[in-house]
KESE-600798 format. One record per residue (C-alpha): x, z, y. Coordinates in Angstrom, 2 decimals. Layout:
node east:X | up:Z | north:Y
...
//
This chain:
node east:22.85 | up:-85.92 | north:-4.22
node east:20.55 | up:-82.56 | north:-4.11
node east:19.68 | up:-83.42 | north:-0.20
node east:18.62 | up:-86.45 | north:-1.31
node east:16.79 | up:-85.75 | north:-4.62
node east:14.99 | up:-82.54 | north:-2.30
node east:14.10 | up:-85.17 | north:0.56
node east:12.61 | up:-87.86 | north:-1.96
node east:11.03 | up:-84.73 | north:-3.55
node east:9.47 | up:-83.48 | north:0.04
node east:8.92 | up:-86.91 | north:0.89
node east:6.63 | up:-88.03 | north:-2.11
node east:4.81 | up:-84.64 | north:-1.79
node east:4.12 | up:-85.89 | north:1.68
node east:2.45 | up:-89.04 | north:0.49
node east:-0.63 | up:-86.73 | north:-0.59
node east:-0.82 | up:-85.01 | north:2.14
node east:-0.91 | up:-88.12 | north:4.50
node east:-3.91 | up:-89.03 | north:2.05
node east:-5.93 | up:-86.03 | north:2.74
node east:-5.45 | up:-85.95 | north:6.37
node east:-5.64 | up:-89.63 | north:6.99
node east:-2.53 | up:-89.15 | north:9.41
node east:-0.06 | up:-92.40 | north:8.83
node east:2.60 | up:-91.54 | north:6.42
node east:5.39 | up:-92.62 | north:8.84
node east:4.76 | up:-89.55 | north:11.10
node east:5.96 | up:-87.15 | north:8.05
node east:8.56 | up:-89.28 | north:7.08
node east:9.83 | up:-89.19 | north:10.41
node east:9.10 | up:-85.43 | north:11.02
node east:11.76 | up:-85.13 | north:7.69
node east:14.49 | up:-87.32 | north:8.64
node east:14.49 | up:-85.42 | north:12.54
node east:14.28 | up:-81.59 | north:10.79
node east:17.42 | up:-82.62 | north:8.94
node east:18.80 | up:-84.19 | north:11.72
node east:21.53 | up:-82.63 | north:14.09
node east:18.61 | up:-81.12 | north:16.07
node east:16.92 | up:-79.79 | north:13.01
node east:17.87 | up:-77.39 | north:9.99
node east:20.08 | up:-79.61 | north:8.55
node east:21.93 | up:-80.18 | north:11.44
node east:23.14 | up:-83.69 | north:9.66
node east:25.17 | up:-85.81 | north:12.63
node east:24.15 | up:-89.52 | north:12.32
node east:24.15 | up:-92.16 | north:14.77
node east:25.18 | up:-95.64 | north:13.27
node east:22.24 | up:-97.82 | north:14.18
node east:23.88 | up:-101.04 | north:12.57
node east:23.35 | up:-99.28 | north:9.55
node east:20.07 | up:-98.20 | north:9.72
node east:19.59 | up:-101.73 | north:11.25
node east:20.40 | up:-103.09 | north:7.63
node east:18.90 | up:-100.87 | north:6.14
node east:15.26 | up:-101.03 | north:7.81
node east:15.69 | up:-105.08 | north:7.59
node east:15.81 | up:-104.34 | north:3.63
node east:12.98 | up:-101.95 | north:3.82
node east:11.09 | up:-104.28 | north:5.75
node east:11.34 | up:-106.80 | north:3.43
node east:10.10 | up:-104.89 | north:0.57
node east:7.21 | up:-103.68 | north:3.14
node east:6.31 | up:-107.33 | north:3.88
node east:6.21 | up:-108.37 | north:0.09
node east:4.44 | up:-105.31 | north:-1.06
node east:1.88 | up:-106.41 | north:1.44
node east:2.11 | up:-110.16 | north:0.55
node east:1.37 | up:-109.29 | north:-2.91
node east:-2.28 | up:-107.30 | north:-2.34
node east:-3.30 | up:-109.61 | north:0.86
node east:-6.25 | up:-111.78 | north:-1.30
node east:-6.23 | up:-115.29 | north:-0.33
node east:-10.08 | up:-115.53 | north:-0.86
node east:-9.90 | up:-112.72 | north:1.84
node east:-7.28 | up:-113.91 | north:4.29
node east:-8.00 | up:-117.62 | north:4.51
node east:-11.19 | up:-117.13 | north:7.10
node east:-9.34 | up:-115.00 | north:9.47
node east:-6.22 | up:-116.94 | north:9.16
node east:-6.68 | up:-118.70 | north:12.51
node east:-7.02 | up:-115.91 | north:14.13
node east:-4.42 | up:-113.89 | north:12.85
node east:-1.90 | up:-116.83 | north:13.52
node east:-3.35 | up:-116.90 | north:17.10
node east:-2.69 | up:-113.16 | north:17.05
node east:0.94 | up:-113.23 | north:16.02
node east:1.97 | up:-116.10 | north:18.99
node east:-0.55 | up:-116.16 | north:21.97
node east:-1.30 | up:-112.06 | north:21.89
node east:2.38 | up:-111.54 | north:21.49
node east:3.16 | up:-113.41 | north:24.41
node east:0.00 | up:-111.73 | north:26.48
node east:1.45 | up:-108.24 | north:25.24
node east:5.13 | up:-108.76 | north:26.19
node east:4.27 | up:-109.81 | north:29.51
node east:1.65 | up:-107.38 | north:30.46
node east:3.39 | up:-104.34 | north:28.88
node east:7.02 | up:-105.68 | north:30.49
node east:5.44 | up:-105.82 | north:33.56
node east:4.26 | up:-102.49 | north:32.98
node east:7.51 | up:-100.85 | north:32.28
node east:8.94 | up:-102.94 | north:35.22
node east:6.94 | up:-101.90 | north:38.00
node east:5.47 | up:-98.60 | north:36.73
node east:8.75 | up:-96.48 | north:35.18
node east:11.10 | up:-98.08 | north:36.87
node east:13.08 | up:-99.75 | north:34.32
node east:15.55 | up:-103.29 | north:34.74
node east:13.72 | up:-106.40 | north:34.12
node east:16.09 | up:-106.91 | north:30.82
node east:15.17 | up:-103.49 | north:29.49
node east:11.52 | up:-103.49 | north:30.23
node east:11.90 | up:-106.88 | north:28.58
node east:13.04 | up:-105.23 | north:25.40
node east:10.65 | up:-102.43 | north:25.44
node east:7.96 | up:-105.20 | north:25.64
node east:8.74 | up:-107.28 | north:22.90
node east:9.42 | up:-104.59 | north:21.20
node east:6.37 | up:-102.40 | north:20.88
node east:4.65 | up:-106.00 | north:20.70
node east:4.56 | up:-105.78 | north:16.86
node east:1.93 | up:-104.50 | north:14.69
node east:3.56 | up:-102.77 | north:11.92
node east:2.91 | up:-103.60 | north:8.59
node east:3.24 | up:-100.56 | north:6.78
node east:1.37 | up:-98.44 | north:9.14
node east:-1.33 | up:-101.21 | north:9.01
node east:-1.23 | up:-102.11 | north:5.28
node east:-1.55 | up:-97.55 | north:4.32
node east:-4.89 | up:-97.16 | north:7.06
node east:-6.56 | up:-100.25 | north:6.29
node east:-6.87 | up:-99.93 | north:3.19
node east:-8.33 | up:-96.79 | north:3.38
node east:-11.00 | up:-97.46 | north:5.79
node east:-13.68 | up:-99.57 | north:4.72
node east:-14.13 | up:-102.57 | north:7.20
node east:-15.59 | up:-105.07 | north:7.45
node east:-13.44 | up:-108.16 | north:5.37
node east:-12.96 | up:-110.74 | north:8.35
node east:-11.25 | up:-107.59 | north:10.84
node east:-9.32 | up:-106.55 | north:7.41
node east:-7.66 | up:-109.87 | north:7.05
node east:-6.91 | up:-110.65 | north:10.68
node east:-5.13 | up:-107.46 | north:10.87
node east:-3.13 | up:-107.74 | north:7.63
node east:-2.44 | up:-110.99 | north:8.34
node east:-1.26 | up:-110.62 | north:11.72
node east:1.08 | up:-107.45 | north:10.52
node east:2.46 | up:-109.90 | north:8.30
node east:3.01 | up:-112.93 | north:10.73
node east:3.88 | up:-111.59 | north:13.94
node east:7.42 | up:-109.24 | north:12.92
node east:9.11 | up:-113.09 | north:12.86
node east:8.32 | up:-113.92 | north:16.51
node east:9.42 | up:-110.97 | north:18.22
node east:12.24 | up:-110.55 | north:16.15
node east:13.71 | up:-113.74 | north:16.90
node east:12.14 | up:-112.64 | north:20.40
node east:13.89 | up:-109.54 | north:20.63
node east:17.25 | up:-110.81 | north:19.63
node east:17.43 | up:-113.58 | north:22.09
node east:16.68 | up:-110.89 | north:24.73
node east:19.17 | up:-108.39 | north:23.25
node east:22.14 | up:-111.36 | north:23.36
node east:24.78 | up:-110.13 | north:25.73
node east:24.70 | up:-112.81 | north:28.98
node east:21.72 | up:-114.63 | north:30.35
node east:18.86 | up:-114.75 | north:28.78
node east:17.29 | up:-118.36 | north:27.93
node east:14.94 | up:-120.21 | north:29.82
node east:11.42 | up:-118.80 | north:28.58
node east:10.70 | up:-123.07 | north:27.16
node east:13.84 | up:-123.05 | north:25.33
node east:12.60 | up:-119.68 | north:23.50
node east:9.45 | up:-121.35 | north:22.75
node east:11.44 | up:-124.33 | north:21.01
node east:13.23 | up:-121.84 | north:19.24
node east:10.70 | up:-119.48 | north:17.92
node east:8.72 | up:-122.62 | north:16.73
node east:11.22 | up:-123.91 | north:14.44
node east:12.30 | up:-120.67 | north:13.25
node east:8.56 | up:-120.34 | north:12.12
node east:7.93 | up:-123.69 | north:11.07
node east:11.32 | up:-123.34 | north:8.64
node east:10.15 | up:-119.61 | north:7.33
node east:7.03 | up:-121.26 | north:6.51
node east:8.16 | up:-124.06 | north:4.78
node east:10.38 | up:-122.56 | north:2.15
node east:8.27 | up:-119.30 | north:1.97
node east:5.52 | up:-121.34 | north:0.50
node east:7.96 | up:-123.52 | north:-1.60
node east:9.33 | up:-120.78 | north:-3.25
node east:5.92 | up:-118.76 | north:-3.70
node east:5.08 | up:-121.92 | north:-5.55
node east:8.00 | up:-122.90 | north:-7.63
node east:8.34 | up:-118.94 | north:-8.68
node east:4.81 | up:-119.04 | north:-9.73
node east:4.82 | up:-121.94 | north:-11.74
node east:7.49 | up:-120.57 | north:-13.59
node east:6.25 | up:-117.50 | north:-14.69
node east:3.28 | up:-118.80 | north:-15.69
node east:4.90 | up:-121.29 | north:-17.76
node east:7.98 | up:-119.48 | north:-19.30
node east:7.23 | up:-116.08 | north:-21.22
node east:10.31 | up:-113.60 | north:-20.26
node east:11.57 | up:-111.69 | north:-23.12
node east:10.10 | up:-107.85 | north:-22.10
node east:6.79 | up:-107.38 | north:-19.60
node east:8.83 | up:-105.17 | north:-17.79
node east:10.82 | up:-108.00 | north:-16.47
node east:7.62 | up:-109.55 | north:-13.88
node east:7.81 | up:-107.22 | north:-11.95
node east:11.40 | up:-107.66 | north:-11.17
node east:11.17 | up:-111.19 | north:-11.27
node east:8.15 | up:-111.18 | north:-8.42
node east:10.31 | up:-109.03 | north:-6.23
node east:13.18 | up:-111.21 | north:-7.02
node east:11.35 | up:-114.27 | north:-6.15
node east:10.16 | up:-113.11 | north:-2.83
node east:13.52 | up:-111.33 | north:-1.74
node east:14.42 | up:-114.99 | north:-2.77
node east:12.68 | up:-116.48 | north:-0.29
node east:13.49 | up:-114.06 | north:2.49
node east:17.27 | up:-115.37 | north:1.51
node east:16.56 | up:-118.82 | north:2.00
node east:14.29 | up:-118.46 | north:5.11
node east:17.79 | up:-116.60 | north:6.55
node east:20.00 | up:-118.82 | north:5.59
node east:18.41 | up:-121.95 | north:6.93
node east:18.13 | up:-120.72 | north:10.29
node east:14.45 | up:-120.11 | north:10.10
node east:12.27 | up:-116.78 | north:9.84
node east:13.26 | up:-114.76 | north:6.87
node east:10.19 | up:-112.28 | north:7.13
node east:7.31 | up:-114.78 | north:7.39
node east:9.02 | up:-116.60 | north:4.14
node east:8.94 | up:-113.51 | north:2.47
node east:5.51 | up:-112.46 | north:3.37
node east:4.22 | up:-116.04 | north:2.42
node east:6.15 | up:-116.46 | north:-0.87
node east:4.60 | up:-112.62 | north:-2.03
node east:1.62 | up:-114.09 | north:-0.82
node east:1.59 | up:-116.74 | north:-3.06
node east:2.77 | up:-115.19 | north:-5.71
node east:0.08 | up:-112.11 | north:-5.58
node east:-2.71 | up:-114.72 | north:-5.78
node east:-1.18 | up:-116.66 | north:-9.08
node east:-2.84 | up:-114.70 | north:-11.55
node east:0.57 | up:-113.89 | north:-12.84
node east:1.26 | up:-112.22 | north:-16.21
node east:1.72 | up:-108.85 | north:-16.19
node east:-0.06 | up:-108.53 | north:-12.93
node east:-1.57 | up:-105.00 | north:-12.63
node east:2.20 | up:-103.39 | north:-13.77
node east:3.59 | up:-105.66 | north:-11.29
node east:1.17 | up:-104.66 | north:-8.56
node east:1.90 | up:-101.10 | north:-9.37
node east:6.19 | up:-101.69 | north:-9.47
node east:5.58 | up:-103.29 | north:-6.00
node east:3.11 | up:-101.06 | north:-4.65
node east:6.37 | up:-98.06 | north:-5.74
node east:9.12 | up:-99.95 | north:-3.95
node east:6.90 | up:-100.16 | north:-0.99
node east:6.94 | up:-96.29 | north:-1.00
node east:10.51 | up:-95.76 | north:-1.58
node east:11.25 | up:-98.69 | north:1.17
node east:8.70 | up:-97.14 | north:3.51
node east:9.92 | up:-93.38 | north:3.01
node east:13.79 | up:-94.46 | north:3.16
node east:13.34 | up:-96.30 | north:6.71
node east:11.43 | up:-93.76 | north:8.06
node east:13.48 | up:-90.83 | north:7.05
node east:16.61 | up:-93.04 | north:8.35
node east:14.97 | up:-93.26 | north:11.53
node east:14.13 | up:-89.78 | north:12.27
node east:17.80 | up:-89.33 | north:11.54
node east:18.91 | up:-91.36 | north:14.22
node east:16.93 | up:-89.99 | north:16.88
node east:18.38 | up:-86.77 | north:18.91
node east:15.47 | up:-85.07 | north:19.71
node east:16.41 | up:-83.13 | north:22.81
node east:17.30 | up:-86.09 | north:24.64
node east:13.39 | up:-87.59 | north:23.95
node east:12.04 | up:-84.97 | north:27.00
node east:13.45 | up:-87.54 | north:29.80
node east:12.23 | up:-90.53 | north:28.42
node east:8.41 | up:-88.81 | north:27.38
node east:5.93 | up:-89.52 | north:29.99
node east:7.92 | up:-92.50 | north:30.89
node east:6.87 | up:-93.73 | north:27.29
node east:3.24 | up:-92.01 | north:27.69
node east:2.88 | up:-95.10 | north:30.74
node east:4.02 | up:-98.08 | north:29.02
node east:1.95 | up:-96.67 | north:25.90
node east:-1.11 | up:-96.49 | north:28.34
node east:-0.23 | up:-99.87 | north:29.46
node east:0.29 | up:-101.43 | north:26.20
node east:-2.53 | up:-100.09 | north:24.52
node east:-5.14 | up:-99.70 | north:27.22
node east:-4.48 | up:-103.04 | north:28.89
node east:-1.88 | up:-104.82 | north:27.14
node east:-3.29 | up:-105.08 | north:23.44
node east:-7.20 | up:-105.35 | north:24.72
node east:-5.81 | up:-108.27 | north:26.78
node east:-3.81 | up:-110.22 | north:24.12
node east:-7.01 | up:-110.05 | north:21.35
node east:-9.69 | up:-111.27 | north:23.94
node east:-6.99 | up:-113.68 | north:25.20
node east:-6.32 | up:-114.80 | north:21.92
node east:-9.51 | up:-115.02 | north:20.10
node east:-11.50 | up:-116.29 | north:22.90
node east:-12.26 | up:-119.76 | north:21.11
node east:-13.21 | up:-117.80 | north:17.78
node east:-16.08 | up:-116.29 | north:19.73
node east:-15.84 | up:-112.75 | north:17.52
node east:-18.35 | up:-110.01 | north:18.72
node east:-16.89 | up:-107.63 | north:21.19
node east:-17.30 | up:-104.58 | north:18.53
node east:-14.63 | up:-106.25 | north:16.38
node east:-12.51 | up:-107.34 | north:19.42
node east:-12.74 | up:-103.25 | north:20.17
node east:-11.86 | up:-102.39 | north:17.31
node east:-8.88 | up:-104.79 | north:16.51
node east:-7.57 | up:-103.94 | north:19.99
node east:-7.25 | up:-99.94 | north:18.93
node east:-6.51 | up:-101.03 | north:15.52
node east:-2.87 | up:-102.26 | north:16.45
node east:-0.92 | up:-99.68 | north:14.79
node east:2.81 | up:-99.69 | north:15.76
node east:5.16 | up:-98.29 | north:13.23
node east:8.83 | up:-98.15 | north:12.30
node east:8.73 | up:-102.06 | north:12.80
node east:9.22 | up:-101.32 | north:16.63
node east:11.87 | up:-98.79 | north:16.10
node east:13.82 | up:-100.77 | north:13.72
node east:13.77 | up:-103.79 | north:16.50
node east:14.82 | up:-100.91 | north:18.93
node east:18.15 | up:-101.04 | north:17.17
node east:19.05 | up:-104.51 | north:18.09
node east:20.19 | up:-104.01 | north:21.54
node east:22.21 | up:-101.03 | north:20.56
node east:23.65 | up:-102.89 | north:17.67
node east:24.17 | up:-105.71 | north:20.83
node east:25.68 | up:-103.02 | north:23.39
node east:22.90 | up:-103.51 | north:26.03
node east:23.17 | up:-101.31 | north:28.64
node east:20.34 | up:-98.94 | north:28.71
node east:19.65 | up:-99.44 | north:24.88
node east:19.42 | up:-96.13 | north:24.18
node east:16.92 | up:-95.23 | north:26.55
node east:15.15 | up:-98.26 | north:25.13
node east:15.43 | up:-97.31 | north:21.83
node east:13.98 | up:-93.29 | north:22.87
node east:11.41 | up:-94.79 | north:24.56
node east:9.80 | up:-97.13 | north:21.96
node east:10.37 | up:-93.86 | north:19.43
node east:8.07 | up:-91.72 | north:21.19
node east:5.63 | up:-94.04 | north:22.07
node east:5.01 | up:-95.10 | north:18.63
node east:4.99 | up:-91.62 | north:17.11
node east:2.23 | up:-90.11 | north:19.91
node east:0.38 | up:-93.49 | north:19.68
node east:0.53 | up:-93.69 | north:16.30
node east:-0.95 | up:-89.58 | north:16.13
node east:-3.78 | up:-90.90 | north:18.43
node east:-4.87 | up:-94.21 | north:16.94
node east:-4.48 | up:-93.28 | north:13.15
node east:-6.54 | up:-90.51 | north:12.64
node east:-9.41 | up:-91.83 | north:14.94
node east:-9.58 | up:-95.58 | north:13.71
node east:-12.60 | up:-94.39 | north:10.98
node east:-14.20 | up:-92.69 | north:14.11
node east:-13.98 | up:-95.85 | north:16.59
node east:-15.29 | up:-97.76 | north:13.09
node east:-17.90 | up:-95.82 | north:13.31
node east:-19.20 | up:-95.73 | north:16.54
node east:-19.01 | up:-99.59 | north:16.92
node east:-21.09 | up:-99.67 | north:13.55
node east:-18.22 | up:-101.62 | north:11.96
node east:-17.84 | up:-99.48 | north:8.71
node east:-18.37 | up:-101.65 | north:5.59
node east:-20.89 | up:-100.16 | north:3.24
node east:-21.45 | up:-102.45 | north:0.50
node east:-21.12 | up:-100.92 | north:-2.92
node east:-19.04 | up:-103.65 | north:-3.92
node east:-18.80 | up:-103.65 | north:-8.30
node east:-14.97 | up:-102.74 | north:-9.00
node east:-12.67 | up:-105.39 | north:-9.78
node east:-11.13 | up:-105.82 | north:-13.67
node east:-7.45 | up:-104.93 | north:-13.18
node east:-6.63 | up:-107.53 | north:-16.19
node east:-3.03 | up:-107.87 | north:-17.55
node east:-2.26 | up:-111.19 | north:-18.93
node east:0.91 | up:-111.01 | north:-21.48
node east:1.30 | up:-114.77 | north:-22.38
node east:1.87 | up:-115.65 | north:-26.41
node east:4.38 | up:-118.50 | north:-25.93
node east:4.81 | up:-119.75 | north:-29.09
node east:1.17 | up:-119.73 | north:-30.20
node east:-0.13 | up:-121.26 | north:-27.34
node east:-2.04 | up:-118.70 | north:-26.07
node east:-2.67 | up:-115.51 | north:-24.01
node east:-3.71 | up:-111.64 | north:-24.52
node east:-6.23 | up:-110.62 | north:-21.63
node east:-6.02 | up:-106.74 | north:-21.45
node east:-8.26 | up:-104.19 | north:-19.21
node east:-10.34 | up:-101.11 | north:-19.43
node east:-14.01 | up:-101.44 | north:-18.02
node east:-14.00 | up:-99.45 | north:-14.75
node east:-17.09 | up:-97.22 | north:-13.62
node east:-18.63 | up:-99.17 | north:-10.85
node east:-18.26 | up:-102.59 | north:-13.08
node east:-21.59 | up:-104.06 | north:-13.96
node east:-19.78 | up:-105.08 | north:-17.11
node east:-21.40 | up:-102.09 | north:-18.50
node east:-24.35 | up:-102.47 | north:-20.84
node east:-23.35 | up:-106.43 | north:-21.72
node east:-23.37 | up:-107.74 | north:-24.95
node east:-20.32 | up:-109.25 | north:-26.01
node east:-21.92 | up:-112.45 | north:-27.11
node east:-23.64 | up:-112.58 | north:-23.09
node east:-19.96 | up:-112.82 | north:-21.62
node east:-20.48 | up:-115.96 | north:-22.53
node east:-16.54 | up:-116.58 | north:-22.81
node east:-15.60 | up:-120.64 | north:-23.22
node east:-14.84 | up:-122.08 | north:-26.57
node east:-11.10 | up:-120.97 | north:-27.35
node east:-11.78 | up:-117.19 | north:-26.03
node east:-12.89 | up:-114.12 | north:-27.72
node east:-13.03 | up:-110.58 | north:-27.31
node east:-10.96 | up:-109.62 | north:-30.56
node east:-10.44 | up:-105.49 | north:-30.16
node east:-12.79 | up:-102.76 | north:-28.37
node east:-10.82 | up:-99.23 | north:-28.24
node east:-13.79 | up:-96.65 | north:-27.05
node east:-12.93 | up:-93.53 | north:-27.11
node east:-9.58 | up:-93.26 | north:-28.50
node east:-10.57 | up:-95.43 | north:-31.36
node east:-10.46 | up:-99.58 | north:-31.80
node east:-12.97 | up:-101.58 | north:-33.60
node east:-13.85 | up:-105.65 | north:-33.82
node east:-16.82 | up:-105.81 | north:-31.81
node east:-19.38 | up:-108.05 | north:-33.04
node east:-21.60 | up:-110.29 | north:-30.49
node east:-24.64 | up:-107.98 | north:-30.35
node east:-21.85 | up:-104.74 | north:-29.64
node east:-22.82 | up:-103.14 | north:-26.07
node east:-19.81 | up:-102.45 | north:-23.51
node east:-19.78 | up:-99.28 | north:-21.82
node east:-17.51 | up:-97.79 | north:-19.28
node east:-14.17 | up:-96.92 | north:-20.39
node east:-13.98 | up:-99.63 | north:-22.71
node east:-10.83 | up:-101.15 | north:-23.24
node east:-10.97 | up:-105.08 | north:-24.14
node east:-8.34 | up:-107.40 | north:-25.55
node east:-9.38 | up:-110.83 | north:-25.10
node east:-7.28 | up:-114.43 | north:-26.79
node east:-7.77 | up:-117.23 | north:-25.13
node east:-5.93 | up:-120.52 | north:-25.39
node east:-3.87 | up:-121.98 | north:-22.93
node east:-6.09 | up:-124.19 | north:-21.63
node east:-8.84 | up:-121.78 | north:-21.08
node east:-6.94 | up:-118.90 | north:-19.78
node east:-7.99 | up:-119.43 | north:-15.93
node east:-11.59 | up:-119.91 | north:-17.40
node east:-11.54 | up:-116.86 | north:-19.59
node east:-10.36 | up:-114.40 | north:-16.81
node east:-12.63 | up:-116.21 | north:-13.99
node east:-15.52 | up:-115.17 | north:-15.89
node east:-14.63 | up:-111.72 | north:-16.94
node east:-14.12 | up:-110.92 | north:-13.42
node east:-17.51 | up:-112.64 | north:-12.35
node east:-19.44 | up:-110.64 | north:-15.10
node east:-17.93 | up:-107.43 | north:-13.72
node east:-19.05 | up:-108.04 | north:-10.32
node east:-22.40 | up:-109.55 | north:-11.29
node east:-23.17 | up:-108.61 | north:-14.48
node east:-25.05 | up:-110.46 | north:-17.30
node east:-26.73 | up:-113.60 | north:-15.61
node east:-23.37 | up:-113.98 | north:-12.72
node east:-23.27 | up:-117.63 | north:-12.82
node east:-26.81 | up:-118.49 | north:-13.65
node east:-28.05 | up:-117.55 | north:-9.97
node east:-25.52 | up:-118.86 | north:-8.18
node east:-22.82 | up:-116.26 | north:-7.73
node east:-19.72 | up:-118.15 | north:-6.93
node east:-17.84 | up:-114.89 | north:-7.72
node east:-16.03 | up:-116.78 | north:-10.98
node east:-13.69 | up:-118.70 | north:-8.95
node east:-12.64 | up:-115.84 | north:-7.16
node east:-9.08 | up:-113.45 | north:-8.06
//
């Protein structure tokens, strides 16, 4: 129980440092689970890879609703196309280029180089999610990428474990058939349950705030059950149901945010610490250059290939083709999938499985730090001073029909310097308490909002939605937002 409360310790420690370097936080996470490991100071034996199997699925999910739950629709719904052609054509491009790759180049069996090609074939979503949202792109490259980190771990999982069954592999049509349906299923009850949990939060008040958070998780673990269970694609249902859910204006929403954006953490330094575990490090120096090749491959020719292959009929400018073919970040996603042909007994598995671990950690050391730099040079760095966002909390007042609109006025909102009375709130809204400064007062319509403020806002039931869509669009616009046009009031 020390180890573990030490290694958490270490671990979160390591989430600032990842922050001021701009390395990925997987690398450190890693870099602790293999200096335990039996190669390390710890010198802690493990090597059951159905366990950490289980437990990177469970990660994963957590990973994939964490991400669900920030991906904005308003955001994701132009590049959606494109990230769906992403996840299925440039899969297929990359497994077949990078296969061919590990075929002809290293040496390996057309089974294994099959693995280590549908493997590495993944974007990861936590490595992807943790860098993009610290560079500042532009919003259409943003939400392909998230949105192809989210949809393409279903294909090549159902991918990899039809190439991992022991016997013959199925004909490459059949696969098709399968991976469609699988898909079509995950998508289906991932958005039915995304909407069925959000109606019912927003309609039925829980007896303590602390329960939405729980419940959101709950809802979208929910759907990854389902997807499962029917035979389809857990992962996308789970990714589509957080989705949903994220975009709901729930109650509660910035506490949930922040319980989700905490499990993510935990999920994210549990899986990689597992992983580092199960490596032995001293039998990596066979397999190294032999992954430096297929990790030339993959990302010189393989990746490139699959996004101009891909987005060919979207016509995008080759600078953000460039920069979403160096921007595929590969993560423990690829390592995790690693473990299904050792789980399967494969023969060669564990070369497999040391071969995708290296490539991903000295790809992931090359690509991470210099994605702002590539940015950069392609002139694809956003720069718009964008007003902040109101993180407002929502608690709803069941039995007097009604809701309490909390938030604090941030220092880039243009909120600042409005009257109260030119928030123009709809009939059935009003700001009702102003704390400033460690003290609360009832504003009156000609009191002037400053930064810092912190507003509690009643509205009805009725003119919730209303209330909130205009407090947002007066913090991004300021005093006349609406009266020239913005549209921002309809936005989350």
């Amino acid at each position: 129980m020390l180890v573990c409360s030490l290694v958490l310790l270490v671990a979160v420690a390591a989430v600032r440092l990842s922050s001021r370097s701009g390395l990925p936080s997987l690398l450190i996470y890693l870099g602790i689970g293999i200096a335990i490991g039996q190669d390390g100071i710890g010198n802690v034996v493990f090597d059951n890879a159905e366990l950490t199997q289980v437990i990177g699925y469970a990660a994963l999910v957590v990973i994939l609703a964490e991400g669900g739950l920030g991906t904005k629709w308003k955001e994701i719904k132009p590049a959606l196309p494109a990230a769906i052609a992403l996840s299925l054509v440039g899969v297929a491009v990359s497994v077949s280029v990078t296969a061919a790759g590990a075929y002809y180049l290293v040496g390996l069996e057309w089974r294994q180089a099959l693995l280590v090609g549908a493997v590495v074939s993944s974007t990861d979503a936590a490595a992807v999610f943790s860098v993009l949202r610290k560079v500042p792109l532009p919003a259409r490259v943003t939400g392909v990428l998230e949105a192809e980190s989210g949809f393409n771990d279903a294909p090549v999982v159902i991918l990899v474990a039809a190439v991992a069954t022991v016997g013959p592999v199925d004909e490459w049509y059949v696969l098709i058939g399968k991976i469609a349906l699988e898909l079509a299923i995950g998508v289906a009850i991932g958005l039915a349950v995304g909407f069925l949990g959000a109606y019912g939060l927003r309609h039925v008040a829980l007896p303590a705030s602390g329960l939405y958070p729980i419940a959101v998780m709950a809802i979208a673990v929910t759907a990854y059950a389902a997807g499962a269970m029917a035979h389809g694609s857990g992962f996308i249902a789970v990714y589509l149901a957080a989705m949903v859910l994220g975009n709901a204006k729930l109650p509660h929403w910035p506490a949930t945010r922040g319980f989700a954006d905490g499990l993510g953490w935990i999920a994210q330094i549990g899986m990689f610490v597992l992983l580092g575990l199960l490596v032995t490090p001293h039998e990596l120096a066979q397999d190294f250059w032999p992954a430096v090749v297929i990790g030339l491959v993959l990302t010189m020719v393989a990746r490139p290939l699959s996004v101009f292959v891909s987005l060919l009929p979207f016509r995008l400018p080759w600078q953000e083709q460039t920069l979403m073919s160096w921007a595929g970040l590969r993560g423990a996603v690829p390592i995790i999938l690693a473990t299904i042909p050792m789980v399967s007994g494969i023969e060669g598995s564990d070369r497999v499985f040391n071969i995708v671990f290296v490539l991903v950690v000295v790809y992931t050391l090359v690509q991470g730090p210099t994605l702002p730099w590539v940015a950069r040079k392609l002139n694809l760095r956003d720069t718009d001073e964008a007003a902040a966002d109101l993180g407002i909390e929502s608690a709803p007042l069941e039995k007097l029909r009604g809701h309490l609109l909390s938030f604090a006025i941030p220092r880039a909102s243009r909120m600042h310097g409005v009257e109260v009375s030119e928030l123009r709130l709809p009939p059935g809204a009003s700001v009702t308490l102003v704390v400033r400064d460690g003290k609360s007062f009832v504003p009156a319509p000609s009191t002037v909002l400053r930064r810092g403020d912190e507003l509690l806002v009643v509205a009805t039931d009725p003119v919730r939605d209303a209330a909130e869509a205009r407090l947002r669009a007066v913090a991004r616009g300021g005093k006349l937002a609406g009266w020239l046009g913005s549209d921002s009031e309809s936005s989350h």
